[in-house]
N, C-alpha and C positions, 0 to 999 in steps of 0.2 A: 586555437580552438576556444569557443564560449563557454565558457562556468556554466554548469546545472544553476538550475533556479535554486534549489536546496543545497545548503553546504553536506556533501559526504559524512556521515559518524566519524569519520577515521581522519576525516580534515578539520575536524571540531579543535579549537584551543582545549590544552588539554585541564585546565580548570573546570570546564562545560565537561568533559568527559570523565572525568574524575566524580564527577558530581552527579552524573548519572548514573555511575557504575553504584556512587554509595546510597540512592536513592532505590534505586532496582532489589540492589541485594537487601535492604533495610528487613527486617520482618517483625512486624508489627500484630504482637498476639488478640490485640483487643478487638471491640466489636466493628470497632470503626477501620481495622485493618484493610477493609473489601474497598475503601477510598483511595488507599495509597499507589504508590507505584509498583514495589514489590506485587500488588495482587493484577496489574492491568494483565490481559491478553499478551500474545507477541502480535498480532494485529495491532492493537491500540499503540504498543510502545513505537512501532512503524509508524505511524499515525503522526504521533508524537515524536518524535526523530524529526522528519518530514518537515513537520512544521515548525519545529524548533532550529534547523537547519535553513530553510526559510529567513526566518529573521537575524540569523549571523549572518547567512550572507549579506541580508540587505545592510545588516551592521558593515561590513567588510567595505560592501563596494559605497560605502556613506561616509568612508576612513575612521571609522574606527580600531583603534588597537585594539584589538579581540585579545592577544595575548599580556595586555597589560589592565587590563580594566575586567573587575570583577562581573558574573553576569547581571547583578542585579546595579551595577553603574549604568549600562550598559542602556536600561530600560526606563529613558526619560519621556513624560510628557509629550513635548517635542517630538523626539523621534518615533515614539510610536503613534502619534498621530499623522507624523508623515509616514510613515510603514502601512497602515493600515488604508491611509487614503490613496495611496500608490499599488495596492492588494483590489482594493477595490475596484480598478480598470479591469480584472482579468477574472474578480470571481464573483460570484453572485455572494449577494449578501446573508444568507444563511451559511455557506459555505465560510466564508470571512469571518464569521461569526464564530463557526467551528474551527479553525484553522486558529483563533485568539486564544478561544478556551480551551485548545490543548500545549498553543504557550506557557498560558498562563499556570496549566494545573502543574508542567514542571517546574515553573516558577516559583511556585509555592511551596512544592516539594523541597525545593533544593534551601530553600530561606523563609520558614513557615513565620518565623517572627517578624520578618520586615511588613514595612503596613504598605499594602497593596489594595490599597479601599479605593483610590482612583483609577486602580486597572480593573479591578472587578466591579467600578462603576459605566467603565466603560463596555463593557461586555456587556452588562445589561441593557444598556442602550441601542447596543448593536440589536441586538435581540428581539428589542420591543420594536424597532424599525424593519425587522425581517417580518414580526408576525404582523404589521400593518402592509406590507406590501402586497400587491396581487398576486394571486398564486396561477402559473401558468399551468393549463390543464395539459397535460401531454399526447400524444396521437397515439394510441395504444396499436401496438403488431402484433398478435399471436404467436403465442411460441412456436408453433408447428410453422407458420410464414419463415422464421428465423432462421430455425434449424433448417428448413429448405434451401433459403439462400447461404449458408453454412457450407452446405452439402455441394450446391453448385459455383458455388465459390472454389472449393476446392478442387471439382470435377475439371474445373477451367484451367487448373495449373499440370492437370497431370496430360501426357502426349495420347494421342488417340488410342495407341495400342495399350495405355497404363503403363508403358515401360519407364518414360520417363518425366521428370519431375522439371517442368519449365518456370516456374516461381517459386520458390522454397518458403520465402517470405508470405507471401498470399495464402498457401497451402497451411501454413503455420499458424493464422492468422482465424482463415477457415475454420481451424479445430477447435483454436481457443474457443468464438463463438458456438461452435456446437455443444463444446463439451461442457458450456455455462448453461446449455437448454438442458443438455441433460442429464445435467447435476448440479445443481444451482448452490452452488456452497458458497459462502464469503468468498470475493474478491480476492483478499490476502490468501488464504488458502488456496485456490485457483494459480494462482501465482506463482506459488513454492512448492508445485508438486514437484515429489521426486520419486525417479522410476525405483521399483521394487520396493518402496517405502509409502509411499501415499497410493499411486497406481499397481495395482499387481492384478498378476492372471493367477489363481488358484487350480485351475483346471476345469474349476463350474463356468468360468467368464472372466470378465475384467472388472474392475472394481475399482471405486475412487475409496479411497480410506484416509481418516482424520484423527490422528489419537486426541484425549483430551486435553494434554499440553498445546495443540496446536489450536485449539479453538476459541472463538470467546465467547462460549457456553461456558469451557471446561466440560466439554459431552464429547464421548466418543460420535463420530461422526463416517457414515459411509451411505454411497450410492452405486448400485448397478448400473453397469456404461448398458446404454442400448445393444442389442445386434448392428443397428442401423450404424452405429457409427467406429465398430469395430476392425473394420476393416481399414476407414479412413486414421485410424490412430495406429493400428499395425504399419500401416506405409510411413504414417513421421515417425514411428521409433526406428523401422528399419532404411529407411533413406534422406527422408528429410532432415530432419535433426543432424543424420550426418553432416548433411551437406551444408549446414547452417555452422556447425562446427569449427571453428579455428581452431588450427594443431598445437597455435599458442594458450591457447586457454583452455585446452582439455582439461588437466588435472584442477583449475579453477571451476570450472563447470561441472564436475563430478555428477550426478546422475540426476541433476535438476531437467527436468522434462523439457521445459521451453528455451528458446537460446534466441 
């Protein structure tokens, strides 16, 4: 089986992991606290994971000894101009752009004294070559178009009588999209709903609900699910999601919505 593109948190050498943990918990009372890592989002730190896991791997599969070599050895010249120019094939260049600078902000977290004035000179460069490029203008859908093919998207999976469910994956797929039309919350959050915790019925309706830990406002955050799509989320909590369920990873999977 092929490696994720990103190295795992939990495959991390654990020097890299060590160093995120003391970076995280750091708590920094001054003004400038709102920079550090302690204050990011749990979005951003994902974010950050993601793409810091990214460059171990490519460290990995480049033979570097991840487990002997400090991370700031790690981040030559050289290699990161081959890392970034080999990123390049697969991402658009603002995106690369972003994917650097949230290298680098661990980077820096983790080794604020080391002089990093040629990585941060390169970020800027990346930057000034994003804002000179053409911006492609995009084919705008309405959201009502959306949510429609949403809807029949999912209609398409269920058997004539509604009794049963011939795509579980499409049906699944269906909701996600709809339930981005009609509740448009961060990405990350959309992602990590968990039944009776983020989705609940109170008895007025159904509800998406966000506490402030989960957001990167820090704002309590909540949307009214439509009527329109209430019914089609009743059937993936009561059969879909079953059927998407391995019996092995039940108690892995504990009451996260999507599977």
């Amino acid at each position: 089986m092929s490696k994720s593109i990103s190295m795992k948190y939990k495959d991390w050498p654990s020097i890299d992991r060590n160093l995120y943990q003391k970076c995280i918990q750091q708590h920094d009372t001054s003004f400038l606290a709102v920079a550090g890592p302690s204050s990011w989002a749990q979005s951003s730190k994902n974010l950050v994971v993601f793409s810091y896991g990214r460059w171990l791997r490519y460290c990995e599969q480049t033979g570097v000894d991840l487990d002997h070599t400090a991370p700031t050895e790690r981040v030559t010249k050289e290699r990161m101009t081959a890392f970034l120019t080999l990123e390049r094939n697969r991402l658009a260049m603002t995106t690369l752009t972003t994917a650097l600078s949230r290298i680098m902000s661990f980077l820096i977290a983790i080794d604020p004294a080391y002089d990093w004035t040629w990585l941060r000179s390169v970020s800027r460069y990346l930057k000034k070559i994003g804002r000179c490029m053409p911006v492609k203008h995009p084919k705008f859908v309405h959201a009502a178009d959306i949510f429609l093919f949403a809807r029949h998207l999912m209609d398409q999976c269920l058997s004539e009588d509604g009794g049963q469910i011939q795509d579980a994956r499409a049906y699944r797929d269906g909701l996600i999209i709809a339930m981005m039309i009609v509740a448009p919350a961060r990405i990350g959050n959309i992602s990590d709903i968990k039944i009776n915790t983020n989705i609940i019925n109170d008895g007025r309706g159904w509800y998406l609900r966000f506490s402030a830990c989960e957001t990167k406002e820090d704002k309590d955050d909540e949307w009214p699910l439509s009527p329109a799509l209430i019914p089609y989320l009743e059937i993936y909590i009561e059969h879909v999601r079953p059927a998407l369920m391995r019996p092995d990873l039940r108690g892995e999977i504990g009451c996260a919505l999507w599977i």
